[in-house]
C-alpha positions as CSV (number, residue, x, y, z in Angstrom):
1,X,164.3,96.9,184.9
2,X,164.7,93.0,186.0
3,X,166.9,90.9,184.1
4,X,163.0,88.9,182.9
5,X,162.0,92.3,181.6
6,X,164.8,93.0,179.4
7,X,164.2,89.6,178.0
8,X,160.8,90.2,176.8
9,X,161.9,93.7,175.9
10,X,164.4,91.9,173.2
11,X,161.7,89.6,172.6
12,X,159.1,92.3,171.6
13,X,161.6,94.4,170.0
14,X,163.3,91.6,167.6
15,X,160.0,90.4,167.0
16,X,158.7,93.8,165.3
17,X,161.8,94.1,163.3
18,X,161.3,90.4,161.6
19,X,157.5,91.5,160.5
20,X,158.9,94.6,159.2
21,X,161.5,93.0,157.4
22,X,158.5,90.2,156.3
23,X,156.6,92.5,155.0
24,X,159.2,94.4,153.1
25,X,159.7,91.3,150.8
26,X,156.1,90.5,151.0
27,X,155.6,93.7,149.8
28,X,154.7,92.4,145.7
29,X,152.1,90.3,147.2
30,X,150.0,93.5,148.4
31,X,150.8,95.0,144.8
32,X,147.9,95.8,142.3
33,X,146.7,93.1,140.2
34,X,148.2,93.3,136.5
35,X,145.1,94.5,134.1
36,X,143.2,91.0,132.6
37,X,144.5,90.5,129.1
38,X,141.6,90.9,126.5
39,X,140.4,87.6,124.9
40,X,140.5,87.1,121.0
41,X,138.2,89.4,119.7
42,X,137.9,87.0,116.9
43,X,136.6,84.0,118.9
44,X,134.4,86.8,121.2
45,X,132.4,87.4,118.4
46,X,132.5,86.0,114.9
47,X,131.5,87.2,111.7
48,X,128.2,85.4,111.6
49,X,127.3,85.9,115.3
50,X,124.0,87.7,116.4
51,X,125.5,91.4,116.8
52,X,123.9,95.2,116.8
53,X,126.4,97.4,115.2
54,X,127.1,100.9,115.1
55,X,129.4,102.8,113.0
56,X,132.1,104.1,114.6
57,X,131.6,102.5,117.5
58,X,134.6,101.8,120.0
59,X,133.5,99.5,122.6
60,X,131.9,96.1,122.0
61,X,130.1,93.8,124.5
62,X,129.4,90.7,124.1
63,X,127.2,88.0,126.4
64,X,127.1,84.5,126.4
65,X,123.9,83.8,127.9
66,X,121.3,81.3,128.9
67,X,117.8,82.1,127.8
68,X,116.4,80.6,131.3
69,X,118.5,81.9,133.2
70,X,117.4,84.0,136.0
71,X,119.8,85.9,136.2
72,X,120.1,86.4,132.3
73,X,117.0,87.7,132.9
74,X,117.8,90.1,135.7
75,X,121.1,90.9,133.7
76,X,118.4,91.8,130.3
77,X,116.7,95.3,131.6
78,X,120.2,96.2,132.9
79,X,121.9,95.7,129.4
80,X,118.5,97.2,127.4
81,X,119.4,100.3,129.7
82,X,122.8,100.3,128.1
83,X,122.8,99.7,125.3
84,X,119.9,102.7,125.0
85,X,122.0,105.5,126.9
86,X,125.3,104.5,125.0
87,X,124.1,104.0,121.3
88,X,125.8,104.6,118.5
89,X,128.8,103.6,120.7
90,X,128.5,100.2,121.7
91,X,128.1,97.2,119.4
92,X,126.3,94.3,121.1
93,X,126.4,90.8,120.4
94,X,124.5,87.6,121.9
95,X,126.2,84.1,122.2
96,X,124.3,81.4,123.0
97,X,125.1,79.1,126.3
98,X,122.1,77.3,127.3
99,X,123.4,75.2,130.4
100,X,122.0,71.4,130.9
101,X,120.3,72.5,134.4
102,X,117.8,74.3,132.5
103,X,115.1,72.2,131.0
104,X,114.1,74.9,128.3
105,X,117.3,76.6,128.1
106,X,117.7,74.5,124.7
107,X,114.7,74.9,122.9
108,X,114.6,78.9,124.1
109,X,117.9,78.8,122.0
110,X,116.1,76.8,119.0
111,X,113.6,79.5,119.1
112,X,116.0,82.5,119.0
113,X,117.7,80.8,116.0
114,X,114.6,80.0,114.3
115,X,113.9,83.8,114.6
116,X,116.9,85.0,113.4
117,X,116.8,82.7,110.2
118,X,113.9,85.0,109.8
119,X,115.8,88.0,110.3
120,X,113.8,88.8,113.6
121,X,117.0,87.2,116.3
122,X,116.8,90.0,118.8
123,X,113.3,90.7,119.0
124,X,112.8,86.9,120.1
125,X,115.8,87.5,122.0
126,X,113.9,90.1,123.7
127,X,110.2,88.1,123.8
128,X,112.3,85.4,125.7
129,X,113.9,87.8,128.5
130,X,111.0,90.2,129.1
131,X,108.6,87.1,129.4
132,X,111.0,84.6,130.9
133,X,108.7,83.6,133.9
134,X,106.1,83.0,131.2
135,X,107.6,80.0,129.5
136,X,110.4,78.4,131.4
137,X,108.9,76.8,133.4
138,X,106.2,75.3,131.1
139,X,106.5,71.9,129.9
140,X,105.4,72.7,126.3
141,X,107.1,75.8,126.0
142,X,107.1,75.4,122.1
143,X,103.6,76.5,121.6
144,X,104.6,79.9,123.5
145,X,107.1,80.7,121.4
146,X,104.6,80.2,118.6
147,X,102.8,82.7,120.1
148,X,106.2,85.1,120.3
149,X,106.8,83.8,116.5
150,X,103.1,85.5,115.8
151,X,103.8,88.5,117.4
152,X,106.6,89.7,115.9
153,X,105.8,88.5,112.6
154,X,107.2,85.0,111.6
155,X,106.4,82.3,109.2
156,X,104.8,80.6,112.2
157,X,105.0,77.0,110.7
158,X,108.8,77.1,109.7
159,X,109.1,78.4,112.9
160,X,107.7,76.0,114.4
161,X,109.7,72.8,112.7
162,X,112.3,74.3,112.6
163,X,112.6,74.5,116.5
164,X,111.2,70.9,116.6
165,X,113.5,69.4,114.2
166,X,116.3,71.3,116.7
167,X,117.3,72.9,112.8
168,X,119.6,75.2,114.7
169,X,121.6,72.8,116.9
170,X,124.9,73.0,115.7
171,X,125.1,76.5,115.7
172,X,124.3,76.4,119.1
173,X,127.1,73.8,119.7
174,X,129.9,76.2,117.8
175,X,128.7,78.9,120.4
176,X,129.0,76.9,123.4
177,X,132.0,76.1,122.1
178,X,133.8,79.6,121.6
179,X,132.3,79.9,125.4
180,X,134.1,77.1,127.1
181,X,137.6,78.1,124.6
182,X,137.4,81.6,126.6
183,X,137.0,79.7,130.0
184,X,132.9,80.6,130.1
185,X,131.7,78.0,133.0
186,X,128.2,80.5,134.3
187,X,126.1,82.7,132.6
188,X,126.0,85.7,132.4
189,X,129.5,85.6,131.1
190,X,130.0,89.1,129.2
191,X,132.8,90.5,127.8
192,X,133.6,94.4,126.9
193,X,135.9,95.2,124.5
194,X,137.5,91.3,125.2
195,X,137.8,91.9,129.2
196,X,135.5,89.3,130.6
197,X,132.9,89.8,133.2
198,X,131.3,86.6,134.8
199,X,127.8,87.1,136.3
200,X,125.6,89.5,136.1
201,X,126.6,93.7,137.1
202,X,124.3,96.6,139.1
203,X,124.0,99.5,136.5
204,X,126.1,101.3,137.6
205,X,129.0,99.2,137.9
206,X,128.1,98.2,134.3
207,X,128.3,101.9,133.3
208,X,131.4,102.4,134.9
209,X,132.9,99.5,133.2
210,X,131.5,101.0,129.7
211,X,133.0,104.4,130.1
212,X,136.3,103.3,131.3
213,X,136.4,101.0,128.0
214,X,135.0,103.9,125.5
215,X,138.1,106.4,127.3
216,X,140.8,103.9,126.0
C-alpha cells in the first residue's frame, strides 16, 4: 500500500470513530420526547362552560372552536362519531374561539349563546356545523339563525336581540381568553383529558387518542 494510501486509510478510519463517538453523546437528542404535561383542568373547562356529561366518565374532551371554520366543520362529524361510539365515557365540552378572519365567526357565537340561555346550546351548536356552508358566507346570517332558532324551538324574538344586542359577548371574551392562557393560536384546538391537540384528527387517530386516554 503507498505511503498516499495509508493516509486516507487513517483519514477514513479516524473519521468513523469521531461520528461514533458524536453520536454517542448525541445520543439524548434521538431520545423519546417526554409525555406533554396536561393543562389545568380547571381553566380547560369551567363550571359554567357548555359541557355533555356522563357519570362515571373518565376521559374528557374539550374543543375550542370557531363556528366558521372549515375545518371545525370537517372536525364536527368526526367528533359526533365519537362522542356516539364512546358514550357514557367521554364528557364533552365546547369553548368558544371565533377568530377575526371569519366575518360570521362572531355572531355564529352570539347565536350559540343565545341558544344556550335557552337551554338549547348544543343543538345550535349542531345547526351551525351541519349547515355551515349555509350561512357563513351570507352577509345577513342573522335571519338564518332565526330560522335555526325556529327549528329547534326558541323564543325566536329574544333570540333574535339578544344576538343583535351581542348580549353574549363577554362570555365569549372569558373563553377566548382561557384559549390564548393554554397557548390556543388555531382552531380546532382540542384537548383530551388536558393533553392538547391543535387542528383537526382523521377518526381513527382521534380514536386511538381516546382509548389510550380511557386505559390510564
Amino acid at each position: 500500500m503507498s505511503s498516499e494510501a495509508k493516509v486516507i486509510s487513517v483519514i477514513g478510519i479516524v473519521t468513523i470513530i469521531i461520528i461514533g463517538v458524536g453520536a454517542f453523546f448525541m445520543g439524548g437528542a434521538s431520545s423519546p420526547d417526554k409525555p406533554q404535561k396536561a393543562a389545568d383542568a380547571s381553566i380547560v373547562v369551567r363550571p359554567d362552560s357548555h359541557s355533555q356529561k356522563a357519570s362515571g366518565a373518565k376521559v374528557t374532551l374539550a374543543e375550542f372552536g370557531d363556528f366558521q371554520c372549515p375545518a371545525c366543520g370537517a372536525s364536527y362529524p368526526i367528533v359526533t362519531q365519537i362522542l356516539q361510539e364512546y358514550k357514557g365515557k367521554v364528557n364533552f365540552a365546547f369553548r368558544q374561539y371565533p377568530l377575526p378572519v371569519h366575518q360570521n365567526a362572531q355572531s355564529a357565537a352570539e347565536a350559540s349563546e343565545a341558544a344556550g340561555a335557552q337551554g338549547k346550546f348544543f343543538e345550535m351548536y349542531d345547526a351551525l356545523y351541519a349547515n355551515q356552508a349555509e350561512w357563513s358566507e351570507n352577509k345577513n346570517p342573522i335571519d338564518i339563525y332565526v330560522k335555526y332558532a325556529k327549528n329547534i324551538g326558541l323564543d325566536t324574538n329574544k333570540f333574535k336581540k339578544d344576538v343583535e344586542d351581542k348580549k353574549y359577548e363577554a362570555q365569549i371574551k372569558k373563553d377566548q381568553s382561557d384559549g390564548d392562557s393554554l397557548g390556543v393560536n388555531a382552531t380546532p384546538t382540542f384537548f383530551i383529558n388536558g393533553i392538547k391537540q391543535t387542528g383537526g384528527l382523521p377518526y381513527n387517530e382521534f380514536k386511538t387518542k381516546i382509548e389510550e386516554a380511557l386505559k390510564k
